[in-house]
Structures are given as C-alpha cells and as structure tokens.
DSSP file (Angstrom, degrees, kcal/mol; ACC not computed):
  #  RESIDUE AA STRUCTURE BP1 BP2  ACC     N-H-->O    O-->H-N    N-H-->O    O-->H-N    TCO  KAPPA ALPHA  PHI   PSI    X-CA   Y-CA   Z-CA
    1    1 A X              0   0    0      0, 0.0     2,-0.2     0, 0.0    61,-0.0   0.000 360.0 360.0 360.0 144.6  -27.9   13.4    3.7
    2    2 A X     >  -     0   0    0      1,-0.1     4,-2.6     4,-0.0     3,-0.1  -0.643 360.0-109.8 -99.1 167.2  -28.7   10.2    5.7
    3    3 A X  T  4 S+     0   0    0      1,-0.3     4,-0.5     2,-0.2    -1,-0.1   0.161 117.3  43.7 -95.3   0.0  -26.1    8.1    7.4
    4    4 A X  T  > S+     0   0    0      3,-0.1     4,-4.9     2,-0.1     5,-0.4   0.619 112.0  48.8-121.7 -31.7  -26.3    5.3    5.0
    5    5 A X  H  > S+     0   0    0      2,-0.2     4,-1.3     1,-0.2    -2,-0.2   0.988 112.9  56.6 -46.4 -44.1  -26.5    7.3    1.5
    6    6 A X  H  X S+     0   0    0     -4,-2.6     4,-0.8     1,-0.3    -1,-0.2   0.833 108.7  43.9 -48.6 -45.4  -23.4    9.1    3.2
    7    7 A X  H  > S+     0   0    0     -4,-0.5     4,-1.9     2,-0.2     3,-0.4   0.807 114.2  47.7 -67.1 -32.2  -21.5    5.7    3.6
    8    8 A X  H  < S+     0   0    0     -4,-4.9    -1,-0.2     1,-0.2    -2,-0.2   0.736 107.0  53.7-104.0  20.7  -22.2    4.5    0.4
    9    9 A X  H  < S+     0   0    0     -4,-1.3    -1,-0.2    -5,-0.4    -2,-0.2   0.852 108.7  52.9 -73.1 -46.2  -21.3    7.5   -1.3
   10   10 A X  H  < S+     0   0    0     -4,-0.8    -3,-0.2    -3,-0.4    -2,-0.2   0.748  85.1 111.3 -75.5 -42.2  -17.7    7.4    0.7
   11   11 A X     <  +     0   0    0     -4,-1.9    18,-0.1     6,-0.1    45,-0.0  -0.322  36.5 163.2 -57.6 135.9  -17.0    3.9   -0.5
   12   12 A X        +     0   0    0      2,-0.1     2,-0.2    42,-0.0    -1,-0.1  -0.016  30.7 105.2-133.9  52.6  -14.0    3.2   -3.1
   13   13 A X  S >  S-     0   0    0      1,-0.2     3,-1.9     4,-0.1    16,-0.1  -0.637  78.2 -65.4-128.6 177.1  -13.0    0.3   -3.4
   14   14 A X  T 3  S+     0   0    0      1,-0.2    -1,-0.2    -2,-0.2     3,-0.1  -0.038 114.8  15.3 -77.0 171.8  -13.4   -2.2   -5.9
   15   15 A X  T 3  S+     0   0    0      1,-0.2    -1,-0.2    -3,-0.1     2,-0.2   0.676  94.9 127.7  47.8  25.4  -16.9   -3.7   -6.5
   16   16 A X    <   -     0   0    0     -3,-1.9    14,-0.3    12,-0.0     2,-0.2  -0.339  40.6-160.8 -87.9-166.8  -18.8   -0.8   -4.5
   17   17 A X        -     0   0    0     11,-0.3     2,-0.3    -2,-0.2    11,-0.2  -0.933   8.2-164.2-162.4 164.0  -21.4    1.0   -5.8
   18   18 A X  E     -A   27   0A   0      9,-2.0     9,-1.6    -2,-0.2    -9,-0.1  -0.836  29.9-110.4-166.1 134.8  -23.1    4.7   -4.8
   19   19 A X  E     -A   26   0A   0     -2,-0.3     2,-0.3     7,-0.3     7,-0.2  -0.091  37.8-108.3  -5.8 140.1  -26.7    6.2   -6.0
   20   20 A X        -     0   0    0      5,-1.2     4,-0.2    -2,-0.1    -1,-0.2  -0.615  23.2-145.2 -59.6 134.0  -26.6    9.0   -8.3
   21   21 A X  S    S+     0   0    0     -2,-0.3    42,-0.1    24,-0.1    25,-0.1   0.288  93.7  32.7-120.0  21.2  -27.6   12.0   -6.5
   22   22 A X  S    S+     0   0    0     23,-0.2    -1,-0.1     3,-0.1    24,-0.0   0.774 138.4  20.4-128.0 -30.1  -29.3   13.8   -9.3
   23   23 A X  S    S-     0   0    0      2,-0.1    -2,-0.1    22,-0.1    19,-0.0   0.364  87.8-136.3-109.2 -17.1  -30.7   10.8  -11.2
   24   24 A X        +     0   0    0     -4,-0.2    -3,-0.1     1,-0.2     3,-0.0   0.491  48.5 155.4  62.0   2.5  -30.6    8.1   -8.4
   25   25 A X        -     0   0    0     -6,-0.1    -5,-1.2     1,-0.1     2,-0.4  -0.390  51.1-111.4 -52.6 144.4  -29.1    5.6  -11.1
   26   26 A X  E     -A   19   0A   0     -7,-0.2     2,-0.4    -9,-0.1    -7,-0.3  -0.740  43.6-161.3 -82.5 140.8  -26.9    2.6   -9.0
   27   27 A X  E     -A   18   0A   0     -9,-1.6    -9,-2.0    -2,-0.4     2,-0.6  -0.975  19.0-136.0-142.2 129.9  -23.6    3.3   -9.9
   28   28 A X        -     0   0    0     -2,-0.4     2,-1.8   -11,-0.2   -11,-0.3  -0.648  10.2-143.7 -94.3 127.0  -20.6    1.2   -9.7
   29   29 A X  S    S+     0   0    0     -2,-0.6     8,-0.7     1,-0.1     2,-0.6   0.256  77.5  95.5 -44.2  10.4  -17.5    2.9   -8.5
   30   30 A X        +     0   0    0     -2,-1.8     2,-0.3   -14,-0.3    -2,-0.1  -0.974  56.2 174.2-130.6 109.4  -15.3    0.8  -11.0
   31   31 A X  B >   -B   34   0B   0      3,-0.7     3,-0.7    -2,-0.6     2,-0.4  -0.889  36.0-114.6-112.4 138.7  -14.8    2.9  -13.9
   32   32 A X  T 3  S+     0   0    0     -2,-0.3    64,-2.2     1,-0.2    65,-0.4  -0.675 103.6  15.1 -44.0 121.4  -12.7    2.4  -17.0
   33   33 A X  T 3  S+     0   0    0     -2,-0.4     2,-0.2    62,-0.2    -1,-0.2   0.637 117.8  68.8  60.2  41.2  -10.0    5.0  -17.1
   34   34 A X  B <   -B   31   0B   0     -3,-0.7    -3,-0.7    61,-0.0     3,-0.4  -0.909  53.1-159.0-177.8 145.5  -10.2    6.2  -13.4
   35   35 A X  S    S+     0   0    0      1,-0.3     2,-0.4    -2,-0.2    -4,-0.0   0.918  93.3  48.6 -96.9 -27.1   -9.5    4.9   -9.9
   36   36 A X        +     0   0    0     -6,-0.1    -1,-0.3     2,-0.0    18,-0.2  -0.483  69.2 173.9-110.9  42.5  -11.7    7.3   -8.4
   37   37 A X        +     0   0    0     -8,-0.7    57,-0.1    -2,-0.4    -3,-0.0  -0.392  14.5 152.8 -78.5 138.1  -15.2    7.8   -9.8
   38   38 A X        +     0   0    0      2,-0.1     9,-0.9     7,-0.0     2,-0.4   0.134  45.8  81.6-136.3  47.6  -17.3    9.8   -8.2
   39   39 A X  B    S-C   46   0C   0      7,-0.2     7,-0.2   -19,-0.1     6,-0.2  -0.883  79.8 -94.7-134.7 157.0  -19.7   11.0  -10.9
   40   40 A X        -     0   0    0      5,-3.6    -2,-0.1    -2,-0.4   -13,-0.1  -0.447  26.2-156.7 -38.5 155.4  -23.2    9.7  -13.0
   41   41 A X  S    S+     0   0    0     56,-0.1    58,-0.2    57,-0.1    -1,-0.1   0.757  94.4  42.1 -65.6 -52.1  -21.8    8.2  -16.1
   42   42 A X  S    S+     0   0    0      1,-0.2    60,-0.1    56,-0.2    -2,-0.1   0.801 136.6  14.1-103.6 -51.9  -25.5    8.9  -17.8
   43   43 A X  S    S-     0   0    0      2,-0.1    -1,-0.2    59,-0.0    23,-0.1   0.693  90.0-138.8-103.5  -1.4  -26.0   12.8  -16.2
   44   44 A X        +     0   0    0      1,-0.2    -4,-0.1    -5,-0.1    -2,-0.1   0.371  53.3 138.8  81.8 -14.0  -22.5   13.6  -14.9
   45   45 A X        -     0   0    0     -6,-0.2    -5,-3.6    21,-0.1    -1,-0.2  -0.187  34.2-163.5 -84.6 166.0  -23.6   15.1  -11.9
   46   46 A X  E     -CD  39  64C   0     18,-3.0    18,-1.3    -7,-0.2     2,-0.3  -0.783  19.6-113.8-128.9 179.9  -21.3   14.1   -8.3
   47   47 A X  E     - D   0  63C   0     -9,-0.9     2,-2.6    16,-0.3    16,-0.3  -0.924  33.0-108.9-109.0 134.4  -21.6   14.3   -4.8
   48   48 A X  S    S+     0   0    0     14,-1.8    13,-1.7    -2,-0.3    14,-0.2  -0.334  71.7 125.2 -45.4  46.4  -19.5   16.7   -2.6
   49   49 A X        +     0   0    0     -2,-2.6     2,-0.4   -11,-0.1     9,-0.2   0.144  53.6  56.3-130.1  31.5  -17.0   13.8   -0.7
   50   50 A X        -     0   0    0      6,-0.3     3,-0.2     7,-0.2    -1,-0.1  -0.941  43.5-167.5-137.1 153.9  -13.2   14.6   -1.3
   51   51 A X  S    S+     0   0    0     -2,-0.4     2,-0.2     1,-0.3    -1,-0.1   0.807  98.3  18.9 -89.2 -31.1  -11.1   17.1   -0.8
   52   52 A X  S >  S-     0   0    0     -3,-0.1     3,-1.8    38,-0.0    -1,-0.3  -0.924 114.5 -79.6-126.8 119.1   -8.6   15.8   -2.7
   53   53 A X  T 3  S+     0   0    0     -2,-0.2   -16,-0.1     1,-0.2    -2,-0.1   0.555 115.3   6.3 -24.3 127.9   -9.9   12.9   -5.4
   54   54 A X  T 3  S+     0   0    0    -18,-0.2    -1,-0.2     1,-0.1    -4,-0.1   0.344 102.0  95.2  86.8  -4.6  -10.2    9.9   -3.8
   55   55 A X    <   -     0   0    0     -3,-1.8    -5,-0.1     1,-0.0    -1,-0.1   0.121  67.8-154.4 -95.3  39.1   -9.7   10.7    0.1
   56   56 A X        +     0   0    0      1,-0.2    -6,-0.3   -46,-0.1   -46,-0.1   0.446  52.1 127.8  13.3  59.3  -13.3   11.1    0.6
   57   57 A X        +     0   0    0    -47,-0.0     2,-0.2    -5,-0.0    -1,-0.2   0.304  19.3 131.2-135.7  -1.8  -12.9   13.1    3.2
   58   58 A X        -     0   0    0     -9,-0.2    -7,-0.0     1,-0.1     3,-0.0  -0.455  40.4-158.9 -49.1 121.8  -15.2   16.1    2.2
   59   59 A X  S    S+     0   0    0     -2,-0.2    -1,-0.1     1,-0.1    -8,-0.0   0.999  80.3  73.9 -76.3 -59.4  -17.7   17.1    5.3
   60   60 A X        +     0   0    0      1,-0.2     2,-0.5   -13,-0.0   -11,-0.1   0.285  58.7 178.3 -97.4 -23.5  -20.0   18.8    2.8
   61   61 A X        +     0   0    0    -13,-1.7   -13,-0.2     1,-0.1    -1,-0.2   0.125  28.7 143.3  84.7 -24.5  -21.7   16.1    1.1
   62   62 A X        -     0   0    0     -2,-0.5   -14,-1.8   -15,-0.2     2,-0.3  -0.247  60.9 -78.0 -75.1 151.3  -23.9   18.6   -1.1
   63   63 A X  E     -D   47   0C   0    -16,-0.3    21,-0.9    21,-0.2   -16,-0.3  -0.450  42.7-146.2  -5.6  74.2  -24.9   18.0   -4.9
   64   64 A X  E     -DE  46  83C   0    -18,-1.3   -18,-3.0    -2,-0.3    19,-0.2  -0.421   8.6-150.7-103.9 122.4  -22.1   18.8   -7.6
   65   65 A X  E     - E   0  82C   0     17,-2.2    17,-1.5    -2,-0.2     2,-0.8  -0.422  16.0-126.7 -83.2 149.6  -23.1   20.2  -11.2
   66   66 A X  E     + E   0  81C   0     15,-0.2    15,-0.2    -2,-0.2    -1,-0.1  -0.843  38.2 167.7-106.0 115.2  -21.0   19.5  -14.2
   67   67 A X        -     0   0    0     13,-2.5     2,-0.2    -2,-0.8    -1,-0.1   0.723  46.9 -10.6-107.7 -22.4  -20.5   22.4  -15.3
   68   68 A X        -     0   0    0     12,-0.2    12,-0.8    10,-0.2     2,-0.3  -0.678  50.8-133.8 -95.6-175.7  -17.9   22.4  -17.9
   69   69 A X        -     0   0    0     10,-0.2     2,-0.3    37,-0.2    10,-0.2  -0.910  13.8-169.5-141.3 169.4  -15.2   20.2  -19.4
   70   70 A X        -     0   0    0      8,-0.3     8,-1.3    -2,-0.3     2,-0.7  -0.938  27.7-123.5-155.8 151.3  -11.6   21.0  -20.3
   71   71 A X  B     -G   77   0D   0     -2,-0.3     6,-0.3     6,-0.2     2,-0.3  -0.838  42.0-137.6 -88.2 130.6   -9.0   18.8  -22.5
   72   72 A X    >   -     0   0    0      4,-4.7     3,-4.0    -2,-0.7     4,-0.4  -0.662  42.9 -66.9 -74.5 151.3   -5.9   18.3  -19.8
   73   73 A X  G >  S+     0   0    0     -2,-0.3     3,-0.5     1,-0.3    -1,-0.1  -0.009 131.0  27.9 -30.3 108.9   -2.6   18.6  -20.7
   74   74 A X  G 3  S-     0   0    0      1,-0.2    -1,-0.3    -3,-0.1    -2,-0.0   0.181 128.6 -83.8  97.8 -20.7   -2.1   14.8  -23.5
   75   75 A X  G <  S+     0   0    0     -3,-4.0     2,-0.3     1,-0.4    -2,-0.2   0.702  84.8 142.4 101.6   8.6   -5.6   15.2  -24.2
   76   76 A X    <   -     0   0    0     -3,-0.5    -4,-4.7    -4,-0.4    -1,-0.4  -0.628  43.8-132.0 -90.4 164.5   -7.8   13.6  -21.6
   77   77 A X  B     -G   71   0D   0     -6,-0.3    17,-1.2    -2,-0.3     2,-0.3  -0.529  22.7-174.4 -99.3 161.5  -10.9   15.4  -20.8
   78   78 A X  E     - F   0  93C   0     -8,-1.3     2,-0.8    15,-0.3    -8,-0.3  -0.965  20.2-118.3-169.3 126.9  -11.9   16.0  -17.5
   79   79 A X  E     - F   0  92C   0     13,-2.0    13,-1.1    -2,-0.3     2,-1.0  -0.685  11.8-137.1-101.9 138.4  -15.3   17.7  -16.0
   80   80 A X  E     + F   0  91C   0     -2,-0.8   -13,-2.5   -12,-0.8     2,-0.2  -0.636  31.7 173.4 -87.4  83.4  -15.6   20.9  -14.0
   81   81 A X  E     -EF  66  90C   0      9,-1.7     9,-4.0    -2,-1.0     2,-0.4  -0.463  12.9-162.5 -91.7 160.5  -18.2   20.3  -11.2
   82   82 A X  E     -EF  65  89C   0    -17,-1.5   -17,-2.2     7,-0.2     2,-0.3  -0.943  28.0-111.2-161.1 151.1  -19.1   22.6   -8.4
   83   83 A X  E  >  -E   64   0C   0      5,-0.5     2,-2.7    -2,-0.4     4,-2.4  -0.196  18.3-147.1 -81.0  98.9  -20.8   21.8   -5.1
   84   84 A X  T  4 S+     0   0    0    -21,-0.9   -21,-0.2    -2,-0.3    -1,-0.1  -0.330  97.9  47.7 -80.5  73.6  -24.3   23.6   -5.2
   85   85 A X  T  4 S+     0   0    0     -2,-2.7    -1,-0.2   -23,-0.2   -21,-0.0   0.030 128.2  17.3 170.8 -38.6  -23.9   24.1   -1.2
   86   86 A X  T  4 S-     0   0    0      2,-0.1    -2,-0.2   -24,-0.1     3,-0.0   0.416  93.4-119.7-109.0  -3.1  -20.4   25.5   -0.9
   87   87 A X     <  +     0   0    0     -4,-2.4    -3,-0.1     1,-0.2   -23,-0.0   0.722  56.8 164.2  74.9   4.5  -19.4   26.8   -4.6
   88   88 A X        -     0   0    0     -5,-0.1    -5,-0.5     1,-0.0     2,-0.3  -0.451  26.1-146.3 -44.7 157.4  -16.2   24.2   -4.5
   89   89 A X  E     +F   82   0C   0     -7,-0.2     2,-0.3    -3,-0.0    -7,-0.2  -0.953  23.9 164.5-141.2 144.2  -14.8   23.6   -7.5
   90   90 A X  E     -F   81   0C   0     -9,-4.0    -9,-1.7    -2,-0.3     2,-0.2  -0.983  26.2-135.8-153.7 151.2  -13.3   20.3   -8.8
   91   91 A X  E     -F   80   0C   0     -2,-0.3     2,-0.4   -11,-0.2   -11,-0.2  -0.681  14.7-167.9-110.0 158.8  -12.3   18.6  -11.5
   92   92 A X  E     -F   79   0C   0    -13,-1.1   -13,-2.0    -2,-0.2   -55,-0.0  -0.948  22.8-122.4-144.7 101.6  -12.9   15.3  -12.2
   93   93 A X  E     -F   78   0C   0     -2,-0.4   -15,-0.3   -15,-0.2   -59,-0.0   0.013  36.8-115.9 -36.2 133.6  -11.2   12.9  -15.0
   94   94 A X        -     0   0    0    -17,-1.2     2,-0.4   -57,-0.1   -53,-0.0  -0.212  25.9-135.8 -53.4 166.4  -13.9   11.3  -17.6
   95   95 A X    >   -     0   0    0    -54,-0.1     3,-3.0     3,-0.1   -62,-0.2  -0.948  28.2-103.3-136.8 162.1  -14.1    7.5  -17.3
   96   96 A X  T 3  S+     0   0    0    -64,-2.2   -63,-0.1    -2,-0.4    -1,-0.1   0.656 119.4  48.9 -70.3 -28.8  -14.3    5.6  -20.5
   97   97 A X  T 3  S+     0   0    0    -65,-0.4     2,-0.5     2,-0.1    -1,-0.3   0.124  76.7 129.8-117.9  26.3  -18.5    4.9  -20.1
   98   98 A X  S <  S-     0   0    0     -3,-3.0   -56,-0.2     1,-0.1     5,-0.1  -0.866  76.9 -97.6 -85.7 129.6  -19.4    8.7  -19.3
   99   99 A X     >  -     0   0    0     -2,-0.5     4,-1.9   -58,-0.2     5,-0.1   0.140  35.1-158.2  40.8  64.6  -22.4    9.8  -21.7
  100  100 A X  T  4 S+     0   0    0      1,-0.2    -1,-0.2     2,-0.2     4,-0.2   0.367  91.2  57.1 -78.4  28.3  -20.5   11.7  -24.8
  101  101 A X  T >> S+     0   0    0      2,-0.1     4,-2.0     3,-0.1     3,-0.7   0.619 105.1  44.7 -86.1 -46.2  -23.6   13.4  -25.4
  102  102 A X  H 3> S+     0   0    0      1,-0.2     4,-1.0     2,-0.2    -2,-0.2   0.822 112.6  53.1 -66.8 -28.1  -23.7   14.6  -22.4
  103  103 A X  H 3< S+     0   0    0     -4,-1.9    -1,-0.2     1,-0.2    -3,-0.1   0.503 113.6  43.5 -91.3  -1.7  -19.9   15.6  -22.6
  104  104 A X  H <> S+     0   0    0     -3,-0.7     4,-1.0    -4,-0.2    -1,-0.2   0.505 106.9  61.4 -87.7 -25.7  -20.4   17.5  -25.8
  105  105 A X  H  < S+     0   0    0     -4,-2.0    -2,-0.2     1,-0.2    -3,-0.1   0.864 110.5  40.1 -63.4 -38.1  -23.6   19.1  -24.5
  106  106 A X  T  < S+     0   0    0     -4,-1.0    -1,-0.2     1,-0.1   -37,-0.2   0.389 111.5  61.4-111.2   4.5  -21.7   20.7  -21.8
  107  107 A X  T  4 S+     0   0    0    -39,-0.2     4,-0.4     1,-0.1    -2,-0.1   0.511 111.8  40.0 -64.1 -36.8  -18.3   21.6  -24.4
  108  108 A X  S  < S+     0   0    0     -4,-1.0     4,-0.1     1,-0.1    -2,-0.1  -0.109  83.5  91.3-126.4  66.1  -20.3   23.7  -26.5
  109  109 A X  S  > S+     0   0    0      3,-0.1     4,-2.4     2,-0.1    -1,-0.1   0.743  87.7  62.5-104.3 -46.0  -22.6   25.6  -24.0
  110  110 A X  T >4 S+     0   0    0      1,-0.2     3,-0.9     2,-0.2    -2,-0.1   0.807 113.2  30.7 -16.8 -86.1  -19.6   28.4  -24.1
  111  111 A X  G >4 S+     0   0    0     -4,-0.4     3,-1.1     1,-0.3    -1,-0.2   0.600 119.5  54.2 -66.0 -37.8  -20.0   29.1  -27.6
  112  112 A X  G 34 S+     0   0    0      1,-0.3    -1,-0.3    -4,-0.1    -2,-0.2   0.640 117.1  32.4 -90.3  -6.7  -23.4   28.5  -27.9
  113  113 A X  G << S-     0   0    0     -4,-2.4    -1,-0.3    -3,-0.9    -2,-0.2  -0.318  85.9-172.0-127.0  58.3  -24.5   30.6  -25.4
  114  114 A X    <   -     0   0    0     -3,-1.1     2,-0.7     1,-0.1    -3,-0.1  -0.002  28.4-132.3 -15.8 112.0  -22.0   33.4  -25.5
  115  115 A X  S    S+     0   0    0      2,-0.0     2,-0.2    -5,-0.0    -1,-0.1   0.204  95.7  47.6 -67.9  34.0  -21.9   36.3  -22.8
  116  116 A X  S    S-     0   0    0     -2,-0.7     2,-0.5     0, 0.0     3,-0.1  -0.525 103.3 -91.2-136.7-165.9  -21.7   38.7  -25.6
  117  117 A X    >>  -     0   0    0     -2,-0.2     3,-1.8     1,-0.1     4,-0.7  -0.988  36.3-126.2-126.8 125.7  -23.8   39.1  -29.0
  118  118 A X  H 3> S+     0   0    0     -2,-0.5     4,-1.2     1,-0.3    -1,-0.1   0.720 104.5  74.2 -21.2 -54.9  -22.1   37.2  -31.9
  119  119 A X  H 34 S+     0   0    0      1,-0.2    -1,-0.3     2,-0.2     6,-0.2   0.824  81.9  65.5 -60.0 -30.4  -22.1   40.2  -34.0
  120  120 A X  H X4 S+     0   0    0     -3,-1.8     3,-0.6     1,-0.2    -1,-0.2   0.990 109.7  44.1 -52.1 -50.9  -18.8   42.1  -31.8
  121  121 A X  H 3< S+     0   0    0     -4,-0.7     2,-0.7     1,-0.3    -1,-0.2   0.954 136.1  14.5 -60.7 -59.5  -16.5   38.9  -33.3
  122  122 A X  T >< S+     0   0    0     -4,-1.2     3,-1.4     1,-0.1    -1,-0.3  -0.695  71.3 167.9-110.0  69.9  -18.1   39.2  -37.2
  123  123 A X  T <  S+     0   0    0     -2,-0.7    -1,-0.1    -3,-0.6    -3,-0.1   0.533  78.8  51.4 -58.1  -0.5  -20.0   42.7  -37.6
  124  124 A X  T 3  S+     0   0    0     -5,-0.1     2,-0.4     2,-0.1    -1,-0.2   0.220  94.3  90.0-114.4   8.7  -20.3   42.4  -41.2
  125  125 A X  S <  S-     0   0    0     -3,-1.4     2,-0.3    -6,-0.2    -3,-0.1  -0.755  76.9-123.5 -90.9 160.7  -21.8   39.0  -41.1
  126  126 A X        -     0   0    0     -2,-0.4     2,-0.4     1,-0.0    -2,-0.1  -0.707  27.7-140.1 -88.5 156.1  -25.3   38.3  -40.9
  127  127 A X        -     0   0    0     -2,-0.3    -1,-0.0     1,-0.1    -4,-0.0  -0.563  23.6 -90.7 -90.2 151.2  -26.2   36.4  -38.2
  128  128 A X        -     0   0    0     -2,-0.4     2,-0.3     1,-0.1    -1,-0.1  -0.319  32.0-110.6 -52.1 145.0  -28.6   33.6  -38.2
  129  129 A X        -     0   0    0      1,-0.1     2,-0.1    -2,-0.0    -1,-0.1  -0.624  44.7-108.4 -73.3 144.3  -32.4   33.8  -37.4
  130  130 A X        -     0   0    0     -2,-0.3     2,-0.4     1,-0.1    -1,-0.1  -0.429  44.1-107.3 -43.5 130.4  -33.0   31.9  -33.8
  131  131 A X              0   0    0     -2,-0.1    -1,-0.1     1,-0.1    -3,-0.0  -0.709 360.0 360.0 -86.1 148.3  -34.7   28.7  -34.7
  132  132 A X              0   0    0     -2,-0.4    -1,-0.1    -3,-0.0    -2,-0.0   0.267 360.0 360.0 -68.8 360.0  -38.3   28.6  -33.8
C-alpha cells in the first residue's frame, strides 16, 4: 500500500475521509451510528488497520471482504469482514448509510447457498427447478 493511501486510511477523526479499497469511492469517516467507520457504505468492503476498532494500529493493511452479517445482542447488525492477506476476522457495526441491499445480499447467502442439498431438511417436498 503506498505511504499516503496508508495515512489516509489510518485517519479518524472528524471530517476525514479514506478511498474505498475495492471500489475506490471517497469516503467520509463520519458515519451515522458509529465512531469508527472503516468500511464502503455502497460495497462494504474494509481495509485491514485496527486491531481493535478504532486504534488503527493494524500493520497489515490488506483488503477486508464482508463476508457475513450477524444481529448483535439489542438488534444492531454488524458485518463480518476478513482480511484477504492474513484471514483476520472482524466485526464491524453497520452505520446508518450502509447499502441494505448489499446487507441483505450477504444475510441470505447462507440459506441460499446451503452446504448441503435442500432435500436432507424436507425429503418429501419437491424442490424447485433452478431458474434458468
């Protein structure tokens, strides 16, 4: 990563901003319903830079997928990235202007692509044809 994406990647304080690192959208680090953004609103994806939210303090810097999402404990949502360069994984609160398309696309990925065949839960239903 070069030495100035890196800095403005690290920055969190109000009225910074940081590049997207899958979509390269400017994005400002003042999010509605989080002190600590560090993910796309529009694809979700993050950058590798704390070790624990918000102390930016991560050496590894690499590319972070969103890979799930899970309701927390009251019922905020939170997304499950991990660092495609070390296999972290970390969770990350939503902010109030992330993408709910995007956060429902990656809620029902489970179900909708099962690691089983459908029929073991219902064997006496018929299943659906695969759309074409």
């Amino acid at each position: 990563m070069r030495d100035r994406d890196r800095r403005n990647n690290r920055r969190s304080s109000a009225g910074s901003w940081f590049r997207c690192v899958r979509c390269g959208q400017p994005i400002s680090a003042d999010a509605p319903g989080t002190e600590h953004r560090n993910h796309c609103p529009w694809c979700l994806w993050s950058r590798h830079v704390d070790d624990r939210p918000g102390d930016r303090r991560a050496e590894c810097g690499g590319a972070m997928e969103p890979i799930a999402v899970w309701s927390r404990r009251g019922g905020d949502w939170a997304v499950i990235h991990q660092c495609r360069s070390c296999g972290a994984l970390h969770s990350n609160r939503i902010a109030g202007d992330d993408n709910e398309l995007a956060l429902v696309a990656i809620a029902v990925r489970a179900i909708a692509q099962p690691p089983f065949p459908l029929s073991r839960v219902a064997p006496d239903l018929p299943m659906p044809e695969t759309a074409l």
